[in-house]
VMD Tcl script that builds the backbone (N, CA, C; Angstrom):
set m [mol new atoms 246]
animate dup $m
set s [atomselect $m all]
$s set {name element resname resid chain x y z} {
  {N N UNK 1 A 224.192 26.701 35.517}
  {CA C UNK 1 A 223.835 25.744 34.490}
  {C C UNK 1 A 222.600 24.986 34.943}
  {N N UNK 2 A 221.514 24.836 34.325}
  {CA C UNK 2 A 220.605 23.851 34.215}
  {C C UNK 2 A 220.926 22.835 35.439}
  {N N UNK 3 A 220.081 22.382 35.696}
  {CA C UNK 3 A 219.874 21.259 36.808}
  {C C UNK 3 A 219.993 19.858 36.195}
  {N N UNK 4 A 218.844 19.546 34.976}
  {CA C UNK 4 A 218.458 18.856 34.458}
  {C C UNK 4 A 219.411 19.050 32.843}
  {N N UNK 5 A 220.446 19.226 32.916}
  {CA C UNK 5 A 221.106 19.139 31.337}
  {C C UNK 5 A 220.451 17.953 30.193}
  {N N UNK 6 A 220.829 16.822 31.129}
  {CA C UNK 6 A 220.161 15.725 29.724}
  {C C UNK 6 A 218.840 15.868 29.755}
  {N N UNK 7 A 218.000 15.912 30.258}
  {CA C UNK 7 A 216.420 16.569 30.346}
  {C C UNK 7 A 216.143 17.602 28.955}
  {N N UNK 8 A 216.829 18.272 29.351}
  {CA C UNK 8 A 217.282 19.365 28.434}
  {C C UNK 8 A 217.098 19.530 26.989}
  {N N UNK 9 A 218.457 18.472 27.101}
  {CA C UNK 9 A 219.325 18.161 25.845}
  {C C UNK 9 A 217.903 17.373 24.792}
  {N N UNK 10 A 217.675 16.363 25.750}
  {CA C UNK 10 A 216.301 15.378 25.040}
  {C C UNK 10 A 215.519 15.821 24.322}
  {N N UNK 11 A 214.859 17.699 25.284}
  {CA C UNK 11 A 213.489 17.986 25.060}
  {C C UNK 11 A 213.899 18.434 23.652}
  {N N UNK 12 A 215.211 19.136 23.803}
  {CA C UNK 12 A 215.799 19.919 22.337}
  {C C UNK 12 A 215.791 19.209 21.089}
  {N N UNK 13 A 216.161 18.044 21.395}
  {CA C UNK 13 A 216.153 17.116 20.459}
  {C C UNK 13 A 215.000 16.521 19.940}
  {N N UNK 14 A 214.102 16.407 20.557}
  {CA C UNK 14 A 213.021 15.722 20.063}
  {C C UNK 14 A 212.312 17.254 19.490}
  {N N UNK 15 A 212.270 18.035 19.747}
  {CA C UNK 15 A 211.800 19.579 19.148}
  {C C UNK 15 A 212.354 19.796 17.750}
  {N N UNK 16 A 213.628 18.931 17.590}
  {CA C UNK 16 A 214.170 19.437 16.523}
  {C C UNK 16 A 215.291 20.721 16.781}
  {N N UNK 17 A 215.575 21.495 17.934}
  {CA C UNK 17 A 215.706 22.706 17.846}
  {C C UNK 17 A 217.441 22.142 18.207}
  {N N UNK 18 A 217.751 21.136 18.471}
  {CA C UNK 18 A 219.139 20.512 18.851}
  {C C UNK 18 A 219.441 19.485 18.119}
  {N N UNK 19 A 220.140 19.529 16.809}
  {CA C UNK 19 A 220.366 18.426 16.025}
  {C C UNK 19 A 221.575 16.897 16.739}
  {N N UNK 20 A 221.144 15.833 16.193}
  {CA C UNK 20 A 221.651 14.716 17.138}
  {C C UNK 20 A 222.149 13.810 15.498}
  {N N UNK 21 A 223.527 14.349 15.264}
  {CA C UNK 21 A 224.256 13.857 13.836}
  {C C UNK 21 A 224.352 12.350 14.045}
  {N N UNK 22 A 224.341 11.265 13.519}
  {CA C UNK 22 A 224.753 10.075 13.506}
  {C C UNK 22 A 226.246 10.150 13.399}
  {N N UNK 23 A 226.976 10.999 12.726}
  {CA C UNK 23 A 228.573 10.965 12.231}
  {C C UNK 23 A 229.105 11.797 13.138}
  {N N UNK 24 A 230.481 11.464 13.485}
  {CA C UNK 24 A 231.299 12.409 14.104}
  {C C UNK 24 A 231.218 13.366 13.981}
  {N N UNK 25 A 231.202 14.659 14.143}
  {CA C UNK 25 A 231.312 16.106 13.279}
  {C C UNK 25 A 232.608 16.148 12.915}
  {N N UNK 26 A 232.331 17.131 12.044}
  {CA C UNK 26 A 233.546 17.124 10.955}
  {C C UNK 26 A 234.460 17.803 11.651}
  {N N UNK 27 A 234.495 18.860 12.820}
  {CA C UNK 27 A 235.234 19.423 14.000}
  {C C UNK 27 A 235.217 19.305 14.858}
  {N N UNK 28 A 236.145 19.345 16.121}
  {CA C UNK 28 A 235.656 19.835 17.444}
  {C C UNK 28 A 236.615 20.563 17.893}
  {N N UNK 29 A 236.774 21.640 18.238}
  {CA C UNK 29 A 237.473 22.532 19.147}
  {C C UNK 29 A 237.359 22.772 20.277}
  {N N UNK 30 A 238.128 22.530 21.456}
  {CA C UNK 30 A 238.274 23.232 22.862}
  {C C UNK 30 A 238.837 24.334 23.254}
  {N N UNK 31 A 237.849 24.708 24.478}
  {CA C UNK 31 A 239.332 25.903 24.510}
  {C C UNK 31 A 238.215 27.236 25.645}
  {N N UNK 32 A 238.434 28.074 25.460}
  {CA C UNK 32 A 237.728 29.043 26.751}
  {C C UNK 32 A 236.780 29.533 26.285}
  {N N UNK 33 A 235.709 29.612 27.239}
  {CA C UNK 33 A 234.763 30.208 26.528}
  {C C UNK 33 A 234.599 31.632 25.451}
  {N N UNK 34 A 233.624 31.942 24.950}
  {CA C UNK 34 A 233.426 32.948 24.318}
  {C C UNK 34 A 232.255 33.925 24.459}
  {N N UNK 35 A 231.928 33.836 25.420}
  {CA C UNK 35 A 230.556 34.648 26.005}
  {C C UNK 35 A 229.153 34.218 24.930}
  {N N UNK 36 A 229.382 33.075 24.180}
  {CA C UNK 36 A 228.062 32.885 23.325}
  {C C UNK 36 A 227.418 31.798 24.369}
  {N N UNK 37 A 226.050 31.331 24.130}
  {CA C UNK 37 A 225.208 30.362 24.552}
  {C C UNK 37 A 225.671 28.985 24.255}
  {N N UNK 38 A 225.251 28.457 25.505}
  {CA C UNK 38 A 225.611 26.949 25.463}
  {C C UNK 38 A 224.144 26.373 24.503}
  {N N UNK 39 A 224.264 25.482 23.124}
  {CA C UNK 39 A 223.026 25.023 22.544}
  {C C UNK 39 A 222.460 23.989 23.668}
  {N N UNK 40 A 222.580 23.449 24.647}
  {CA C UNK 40 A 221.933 22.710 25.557}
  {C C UNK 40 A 221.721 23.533 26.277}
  {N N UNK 41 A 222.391 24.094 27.500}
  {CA C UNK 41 A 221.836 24.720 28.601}
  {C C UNK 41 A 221.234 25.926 28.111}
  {N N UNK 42 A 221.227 26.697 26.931}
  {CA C UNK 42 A 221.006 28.450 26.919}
  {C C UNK 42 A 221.741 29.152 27.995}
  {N N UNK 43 A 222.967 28.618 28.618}
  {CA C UNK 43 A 223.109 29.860 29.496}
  {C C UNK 43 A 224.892 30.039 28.919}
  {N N UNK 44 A 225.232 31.095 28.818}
  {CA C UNK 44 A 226.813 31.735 28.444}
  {C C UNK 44 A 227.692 30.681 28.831}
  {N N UNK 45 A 228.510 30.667 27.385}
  {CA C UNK 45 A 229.929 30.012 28.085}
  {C C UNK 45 A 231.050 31.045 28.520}
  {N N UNK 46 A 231.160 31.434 29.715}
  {CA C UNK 46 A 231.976 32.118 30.277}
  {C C UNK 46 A 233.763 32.341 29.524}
  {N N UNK 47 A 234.221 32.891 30.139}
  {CA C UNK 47 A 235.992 32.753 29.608}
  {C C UNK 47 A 236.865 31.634 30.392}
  {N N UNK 48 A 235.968 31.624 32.202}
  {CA C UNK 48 A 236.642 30.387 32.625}
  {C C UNK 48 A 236.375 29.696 32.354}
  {N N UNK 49 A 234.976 29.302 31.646}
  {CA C UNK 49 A 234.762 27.723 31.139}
  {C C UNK 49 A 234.949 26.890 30.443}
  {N N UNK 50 A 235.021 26.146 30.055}
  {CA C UNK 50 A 235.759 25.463 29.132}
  {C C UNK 50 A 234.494 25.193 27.573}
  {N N UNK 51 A 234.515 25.604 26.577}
  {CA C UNK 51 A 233.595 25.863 25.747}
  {C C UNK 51 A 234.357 24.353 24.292}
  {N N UNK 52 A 233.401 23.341 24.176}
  {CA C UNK 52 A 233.202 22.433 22.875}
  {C C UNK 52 A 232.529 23.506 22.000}
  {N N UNK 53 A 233.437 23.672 20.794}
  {CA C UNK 53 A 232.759 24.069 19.468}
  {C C UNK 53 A 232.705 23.304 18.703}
  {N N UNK 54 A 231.359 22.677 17.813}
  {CA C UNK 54 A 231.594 21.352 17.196}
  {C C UNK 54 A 231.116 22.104 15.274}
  {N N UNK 55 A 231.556 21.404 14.702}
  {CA C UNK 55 A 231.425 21.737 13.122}
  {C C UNK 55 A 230.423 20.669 12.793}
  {N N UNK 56 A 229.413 20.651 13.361}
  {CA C UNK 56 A 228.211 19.744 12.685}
  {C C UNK 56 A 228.208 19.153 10.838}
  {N N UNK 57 A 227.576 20.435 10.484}
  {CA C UNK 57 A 228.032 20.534 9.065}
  {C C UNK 57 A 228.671 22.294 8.739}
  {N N UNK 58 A 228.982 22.218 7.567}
  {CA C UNK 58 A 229.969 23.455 6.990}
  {C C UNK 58 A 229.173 24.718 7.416}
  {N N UNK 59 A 227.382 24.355 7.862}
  {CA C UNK 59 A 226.955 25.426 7.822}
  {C C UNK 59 A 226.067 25.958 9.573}
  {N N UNK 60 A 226.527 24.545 10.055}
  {CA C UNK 60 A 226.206 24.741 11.401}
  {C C UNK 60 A 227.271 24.221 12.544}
  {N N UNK 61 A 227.213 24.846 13.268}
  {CA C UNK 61 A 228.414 25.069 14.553}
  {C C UNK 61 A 227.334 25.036 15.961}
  {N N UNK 62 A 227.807 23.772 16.419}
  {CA C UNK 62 A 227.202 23.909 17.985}
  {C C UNK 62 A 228.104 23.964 19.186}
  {N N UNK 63 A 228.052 24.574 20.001}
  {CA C UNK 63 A 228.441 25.026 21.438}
  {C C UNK 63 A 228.328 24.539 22.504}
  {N N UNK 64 A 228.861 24.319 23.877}
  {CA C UNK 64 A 228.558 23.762 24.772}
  {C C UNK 64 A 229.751 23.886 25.804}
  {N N UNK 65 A 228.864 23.881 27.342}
  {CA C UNK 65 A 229.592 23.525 28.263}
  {C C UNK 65 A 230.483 22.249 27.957}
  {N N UNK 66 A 230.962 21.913 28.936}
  {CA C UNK 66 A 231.733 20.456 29.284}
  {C C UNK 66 A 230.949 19.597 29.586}
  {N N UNK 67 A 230.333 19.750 30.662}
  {CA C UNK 67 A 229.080 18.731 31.393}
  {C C UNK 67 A 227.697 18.787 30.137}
  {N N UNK 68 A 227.473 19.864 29.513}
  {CA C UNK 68 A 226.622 19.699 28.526}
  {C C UNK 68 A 226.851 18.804 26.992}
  {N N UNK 69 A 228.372 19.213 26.575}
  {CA C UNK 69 A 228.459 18.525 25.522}
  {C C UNK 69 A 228.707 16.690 25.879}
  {N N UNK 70 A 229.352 16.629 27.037}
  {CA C UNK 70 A 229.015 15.400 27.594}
  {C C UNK 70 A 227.605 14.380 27.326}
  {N N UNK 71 A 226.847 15.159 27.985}
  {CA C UNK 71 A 225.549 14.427 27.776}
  {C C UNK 71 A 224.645 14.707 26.962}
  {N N UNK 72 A 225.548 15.542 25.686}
  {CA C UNK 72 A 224.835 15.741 24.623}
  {C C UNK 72 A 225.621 14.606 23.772}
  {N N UNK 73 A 226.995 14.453 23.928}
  {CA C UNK 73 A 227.853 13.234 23.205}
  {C C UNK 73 A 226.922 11.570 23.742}
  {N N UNK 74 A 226.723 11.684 24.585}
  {CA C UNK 74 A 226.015 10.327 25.253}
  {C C UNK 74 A 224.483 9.991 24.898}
  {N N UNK 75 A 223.878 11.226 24.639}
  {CA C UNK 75 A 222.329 10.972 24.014}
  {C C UNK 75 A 222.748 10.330 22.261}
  {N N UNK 76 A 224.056 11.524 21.733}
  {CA C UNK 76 A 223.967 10.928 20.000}
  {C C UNK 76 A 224.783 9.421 20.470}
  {N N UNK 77 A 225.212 9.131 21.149}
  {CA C UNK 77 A 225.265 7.702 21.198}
  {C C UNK 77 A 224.487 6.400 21.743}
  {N N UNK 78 A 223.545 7.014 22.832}
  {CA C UNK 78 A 221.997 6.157 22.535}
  {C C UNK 78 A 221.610 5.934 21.295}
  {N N UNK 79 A 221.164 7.001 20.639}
  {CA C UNK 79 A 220.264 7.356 19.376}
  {C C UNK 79 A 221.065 6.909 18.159}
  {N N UNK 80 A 222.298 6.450 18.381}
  {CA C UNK 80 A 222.965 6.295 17.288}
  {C C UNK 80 A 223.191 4.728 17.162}
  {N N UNK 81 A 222.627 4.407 18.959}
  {CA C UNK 81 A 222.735 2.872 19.085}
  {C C UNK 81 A 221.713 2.171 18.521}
  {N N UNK 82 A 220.618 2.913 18.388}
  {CA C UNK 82 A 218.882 2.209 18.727}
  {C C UNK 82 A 218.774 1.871 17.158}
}
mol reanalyze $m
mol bondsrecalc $m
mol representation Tube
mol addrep $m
């Protein structure tokens, strides 16, 4: 995984290419990975890992490590503070 996750997470966000919802998402699921990409790190969520699937909106679904959706949950709550 990335060194720099919130680094990361930021550059994505300010690119646009990592959306940062003001609202809860309408889902979140845990549970083992699924061999797809983490949307912060780009690197696989394995089967041992523990994989956040979030329901953004009806038509987008984001992914993540543990340590990634972490400090992807902590940036939309800066940004949600400011």
């Amino acid at each position: 995984m990335a060194n720099d996750v919130a680094g990361s997470i930021r550059d994505k966000i300010r690119s646009g290419a990592l959306p940062l919802p003001p609202e809860t998402p309408l889902k979140c699921f845990v549970g083992n990975g699924t061999n797809r990409p983490c949307d912060a790190c780009d690197e696989m969520i394995l089967p041992d890992h523990i994989e956040y699937e979030l329901d953004i909106t009806q038509s987008r679904t984001l992914r993540f490590h543990e340590a990634c959706y972490t400090a992807w949950h902590a940036a939309r709550a800066e940004r949600v503070g400011d």
